[in-house]
C-alpha positions in Angstrom: 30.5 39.8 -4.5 27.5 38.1 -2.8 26.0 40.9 -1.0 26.3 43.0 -5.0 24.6 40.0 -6.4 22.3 40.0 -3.8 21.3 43.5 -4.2 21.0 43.4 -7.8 19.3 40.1 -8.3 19.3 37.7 -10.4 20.0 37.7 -14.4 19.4 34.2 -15.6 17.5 30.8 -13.8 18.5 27.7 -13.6 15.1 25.5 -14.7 14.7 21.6 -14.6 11.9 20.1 -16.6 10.1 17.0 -17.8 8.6 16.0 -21.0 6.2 13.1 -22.1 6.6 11.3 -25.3 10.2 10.6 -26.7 11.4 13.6 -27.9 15.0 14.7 -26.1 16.4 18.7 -25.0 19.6 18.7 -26.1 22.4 20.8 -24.8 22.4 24.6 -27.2 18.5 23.9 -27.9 16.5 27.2 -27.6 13.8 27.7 -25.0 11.2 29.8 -23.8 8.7 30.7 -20.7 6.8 33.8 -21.1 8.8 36.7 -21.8 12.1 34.9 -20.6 14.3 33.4 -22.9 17.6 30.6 -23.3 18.9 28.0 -23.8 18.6 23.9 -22.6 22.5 23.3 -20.4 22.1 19.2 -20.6 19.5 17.0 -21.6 18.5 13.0 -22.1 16.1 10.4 -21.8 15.9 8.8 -17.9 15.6 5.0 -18.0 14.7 5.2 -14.5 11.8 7.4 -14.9 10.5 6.6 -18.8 10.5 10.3 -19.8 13.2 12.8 -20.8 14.6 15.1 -18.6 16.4 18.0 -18.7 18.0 21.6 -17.3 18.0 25.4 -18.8 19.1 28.7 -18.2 16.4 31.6 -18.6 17.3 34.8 -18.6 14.8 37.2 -17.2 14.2 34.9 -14.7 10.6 33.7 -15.0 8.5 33.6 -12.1 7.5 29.5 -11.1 5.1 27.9 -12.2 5.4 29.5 -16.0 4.7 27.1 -18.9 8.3 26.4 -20.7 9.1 25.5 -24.1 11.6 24.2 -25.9 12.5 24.1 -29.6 13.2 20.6 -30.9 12.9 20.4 -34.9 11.5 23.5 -35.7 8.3 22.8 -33.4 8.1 24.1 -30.1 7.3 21.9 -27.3 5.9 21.9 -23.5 7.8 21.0 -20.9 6.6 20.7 -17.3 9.1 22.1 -14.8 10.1 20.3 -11.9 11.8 20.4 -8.3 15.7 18.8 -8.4 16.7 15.9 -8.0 14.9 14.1 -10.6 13.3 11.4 -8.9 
């Protein structure tokens, strides 16, 4: 099942990502990064590091480095993506 996977590549990507202000991914939240789309798995606020955080499946995989964004309240809004852990 590996080696089939590995031939015919990946559908989706797992993304992590960082926002500034106050404003919170929540889990089912639309997002977007260039022509790839989906949806935000689990998100919150991090005490630790002041900002929310969060994690998405996108489907084309994007390539790295592509701007995300993520619906909250009918606006859409940057996200910076990040290397896991969240540190």
């Amino acid at each position: 099942a590996l080696l089939a996977q590995q031939e015919r590549g990946l559908s989706k990507r797992m993304v992590a990502f960082t926002a500034e202000g106050r404003q919170i991914a929540r889990h089912g939240y639309p997002m977007r990064a260039g022509s790839s789309v989906g949806t935000v798995a689990s998100g919150n606020f991090s005490p630790s590091l002041g900002h929310p955080i969060g994690m998405g499946y996108l489907s084309p995989p994007p390539d790295p480095g592509t701007q995300i964004e993520v619906e909250i309240r009918k606006s859409w809004l940057s996200m910076t993506e990040t290397e896991l852990p969240f540190l």
